[in-house]
C-alpha positions as CSV (number, residue, x, y, z in Angstrom):
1,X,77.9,43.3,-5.6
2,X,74.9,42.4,-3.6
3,X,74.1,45.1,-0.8
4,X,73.9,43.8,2.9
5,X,70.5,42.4,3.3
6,X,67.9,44.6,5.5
7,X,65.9,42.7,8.0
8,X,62.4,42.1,7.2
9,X,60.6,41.9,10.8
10,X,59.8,45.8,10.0
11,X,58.0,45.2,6.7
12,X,56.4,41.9,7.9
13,X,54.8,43.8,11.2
14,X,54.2,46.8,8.6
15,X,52.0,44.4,6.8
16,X,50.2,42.6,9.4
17,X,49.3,45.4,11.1
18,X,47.7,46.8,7.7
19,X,45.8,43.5,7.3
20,X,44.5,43.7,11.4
21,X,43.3,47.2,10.8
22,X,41.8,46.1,7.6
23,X,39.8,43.0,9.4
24,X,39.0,45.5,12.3
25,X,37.0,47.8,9.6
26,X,35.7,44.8,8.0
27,X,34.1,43.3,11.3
28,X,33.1,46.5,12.4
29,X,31.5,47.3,9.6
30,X,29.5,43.6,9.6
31,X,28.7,44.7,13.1
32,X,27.2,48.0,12.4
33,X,24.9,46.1,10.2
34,X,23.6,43.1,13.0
35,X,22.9,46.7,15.1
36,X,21.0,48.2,12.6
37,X,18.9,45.0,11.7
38,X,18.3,44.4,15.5
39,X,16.9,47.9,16.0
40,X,15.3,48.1,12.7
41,X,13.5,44.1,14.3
42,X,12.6,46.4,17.4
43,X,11.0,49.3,16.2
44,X,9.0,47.4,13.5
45,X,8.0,44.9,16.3
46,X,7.1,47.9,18.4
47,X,5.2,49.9,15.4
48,X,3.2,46.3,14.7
49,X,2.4,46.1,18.5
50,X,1.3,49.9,18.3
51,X,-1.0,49.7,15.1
52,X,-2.4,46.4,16.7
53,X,-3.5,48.3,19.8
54,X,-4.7,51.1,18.2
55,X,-6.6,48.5,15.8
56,X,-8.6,47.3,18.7
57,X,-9.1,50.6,21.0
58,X,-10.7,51.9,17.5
59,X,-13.0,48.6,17.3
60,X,-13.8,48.8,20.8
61,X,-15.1,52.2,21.0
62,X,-17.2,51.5,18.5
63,X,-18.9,48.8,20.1
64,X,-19.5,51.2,22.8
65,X,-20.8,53.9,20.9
66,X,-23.3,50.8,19.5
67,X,-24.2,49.3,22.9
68,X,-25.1,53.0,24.3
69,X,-27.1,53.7,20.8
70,X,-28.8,50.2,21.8
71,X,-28.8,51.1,25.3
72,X,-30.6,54.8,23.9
73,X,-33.3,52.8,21.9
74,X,-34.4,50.5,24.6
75,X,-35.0,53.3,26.6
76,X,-37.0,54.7,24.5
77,X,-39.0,51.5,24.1
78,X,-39.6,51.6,27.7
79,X,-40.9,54.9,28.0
80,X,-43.2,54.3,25.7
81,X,-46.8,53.5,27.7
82,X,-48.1,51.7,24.9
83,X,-45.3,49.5,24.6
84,X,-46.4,46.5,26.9
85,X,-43.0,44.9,26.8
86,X,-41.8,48.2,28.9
87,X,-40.6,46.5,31.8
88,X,-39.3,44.1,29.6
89,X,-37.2,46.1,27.0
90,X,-36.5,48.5,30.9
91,X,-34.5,45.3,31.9
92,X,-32.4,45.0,28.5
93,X,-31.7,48.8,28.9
94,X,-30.3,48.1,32.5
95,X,-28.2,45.0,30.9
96,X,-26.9,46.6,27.8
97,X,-26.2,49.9,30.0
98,X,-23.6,47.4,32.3
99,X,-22.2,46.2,28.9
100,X,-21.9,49.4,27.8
101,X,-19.6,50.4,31.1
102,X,-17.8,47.0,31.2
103,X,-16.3,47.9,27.4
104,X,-16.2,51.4,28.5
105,X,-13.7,50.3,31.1
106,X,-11.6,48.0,28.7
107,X,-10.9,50.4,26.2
108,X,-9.8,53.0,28.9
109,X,-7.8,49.7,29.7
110,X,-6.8,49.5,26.3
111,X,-6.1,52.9,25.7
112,X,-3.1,53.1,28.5
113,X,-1.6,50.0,26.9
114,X,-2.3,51.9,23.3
115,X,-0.6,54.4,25.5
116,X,2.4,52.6,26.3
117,X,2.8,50.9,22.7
118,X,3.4,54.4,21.4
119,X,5.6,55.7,24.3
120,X,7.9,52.3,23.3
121,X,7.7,52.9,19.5
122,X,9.3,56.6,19.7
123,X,12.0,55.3,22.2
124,X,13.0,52.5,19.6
125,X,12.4,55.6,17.1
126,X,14.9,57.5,19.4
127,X,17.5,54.6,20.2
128,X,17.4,54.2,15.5
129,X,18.4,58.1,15.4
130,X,21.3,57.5,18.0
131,X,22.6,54.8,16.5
132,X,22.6,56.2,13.1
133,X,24.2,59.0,14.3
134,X,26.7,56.6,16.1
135,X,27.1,54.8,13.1
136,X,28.3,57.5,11.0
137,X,30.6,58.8,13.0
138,X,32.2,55.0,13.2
139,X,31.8,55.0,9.4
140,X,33.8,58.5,9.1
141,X,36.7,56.9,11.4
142,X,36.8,53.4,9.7
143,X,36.9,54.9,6.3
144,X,40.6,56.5,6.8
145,X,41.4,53.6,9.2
146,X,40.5,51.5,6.1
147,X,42.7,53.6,3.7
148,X,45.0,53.7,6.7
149,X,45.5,50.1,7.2
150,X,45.5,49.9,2.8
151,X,48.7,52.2,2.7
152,X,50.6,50.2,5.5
153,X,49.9,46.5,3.4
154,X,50.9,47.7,0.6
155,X,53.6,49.8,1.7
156,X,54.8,47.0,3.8
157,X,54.7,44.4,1.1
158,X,56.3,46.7,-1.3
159,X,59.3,47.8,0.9
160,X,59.3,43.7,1.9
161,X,60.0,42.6,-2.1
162,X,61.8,45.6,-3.5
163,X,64.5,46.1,-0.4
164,X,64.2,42.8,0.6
165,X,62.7,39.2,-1.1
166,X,64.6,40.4,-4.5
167,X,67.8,40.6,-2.9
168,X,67.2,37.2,-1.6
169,X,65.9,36.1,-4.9
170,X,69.5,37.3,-6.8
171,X,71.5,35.5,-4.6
172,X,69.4,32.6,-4.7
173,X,69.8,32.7,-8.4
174,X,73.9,33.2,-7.9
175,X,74.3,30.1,-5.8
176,X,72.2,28.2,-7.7
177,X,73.9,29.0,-10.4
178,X,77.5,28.9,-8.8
179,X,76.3,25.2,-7.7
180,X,75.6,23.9,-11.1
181,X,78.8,25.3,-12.5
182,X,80.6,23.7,-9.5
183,X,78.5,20.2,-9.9
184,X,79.4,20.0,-13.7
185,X,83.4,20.5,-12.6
186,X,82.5,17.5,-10.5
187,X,81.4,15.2,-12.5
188,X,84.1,12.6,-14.2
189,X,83.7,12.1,-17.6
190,X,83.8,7.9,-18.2
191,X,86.3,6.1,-19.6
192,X,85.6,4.0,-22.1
193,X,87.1,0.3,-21.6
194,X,88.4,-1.4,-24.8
195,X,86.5,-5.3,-25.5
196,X,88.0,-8.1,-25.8
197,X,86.7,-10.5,-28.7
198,X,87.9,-13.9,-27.8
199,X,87.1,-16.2,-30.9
């Protein structure tokens, strides 16, 4: 005899609330990964922009460390009384000497953006550490939600067949089975009608 048939909106919800919390790792998990590559984008952009600056404070003090050696040599041209360019090279002194200060002043410029540049790179540094931190925690929790939500599909699905869908399945198979015998009662065997040969 066929048991009373359970319902099946238990195993059903069972099983699509495995499959949600299954998605919800999945996504968050894809997730994780667009954070990491956008702070990964932001620290490299700010390491580039660091290494850039620093690129050019380093070029620029040289050319202030050459301008002031020219600056030194013209000087020393000038002071020379046999030179008779002295007023001469005394004006390219005075020149180069401004040139000198005006690069002077941009690489102090340049410095406080050099400055800057590295005060952003370890705060993108700082925000990577966080959310790594962040991100493993997360991983921890998703892992048992994942093996959480695994138990409950299969669980669900399981108790859904076995204590369910087979039942179903067996009486399916007895009515189909009852209707054939049935059908093949009905049917009415012919009769076959003598001929008539009329020569």
């Amino acid at each position: 005899m066929i048991p009373q048939l359970p319902t099946d909106n238990l195993y059903k919800f069972t099983t699509l609330g495995g499959i949600i919390i299954i998605g919800f790792c999945l996504w968050t998990s894809r997730e994780h990964s667009v954070e990491i590559d956008a702070q990964m984008l932001k620290a490299g952009q700010a390491n580039s922009n660091f290494d850039l600056i620093h690129s050019e404070v380093q070029s620029d003090q040289q050319d202030v460390l050459d301008q002031l050696e020219r600056v030194e040599d013209l000087v020393a041209k000038a002071s020379d009384p046999a030179n008779p360019s002295r007023i001469e090279d005394a004006k390219k002194a005075m020149a180069a000497f401004d040139d000198a200060k005006k690069a002077r002043s941009e690489t102090k410029e340049k410095t406080k953006q050099l400055q800057r540049a590295g005060q952003d790179f370890e705060n993108q540094s700082r925000e990577m550490e966080l959310l790594a931190k962040r991100i493993e925690q997360d991983t921890d929790l998703s892992k048992w939600l994942f093996i959480w939500g695994s138990v409950m599909t299969f669980s669900g699905m399981s108790a859904w067949y076995f204590r369910h869908q087979r039942y179903q399945d067996e009486l399916l198979k007895v009515q189909l089975e009852n209707a054939r015998k049935q059908g093949r009662n009905d049917i009415a065997l012919p009769v076959l009608e003598e001929k008539t040969h009329t020569e």
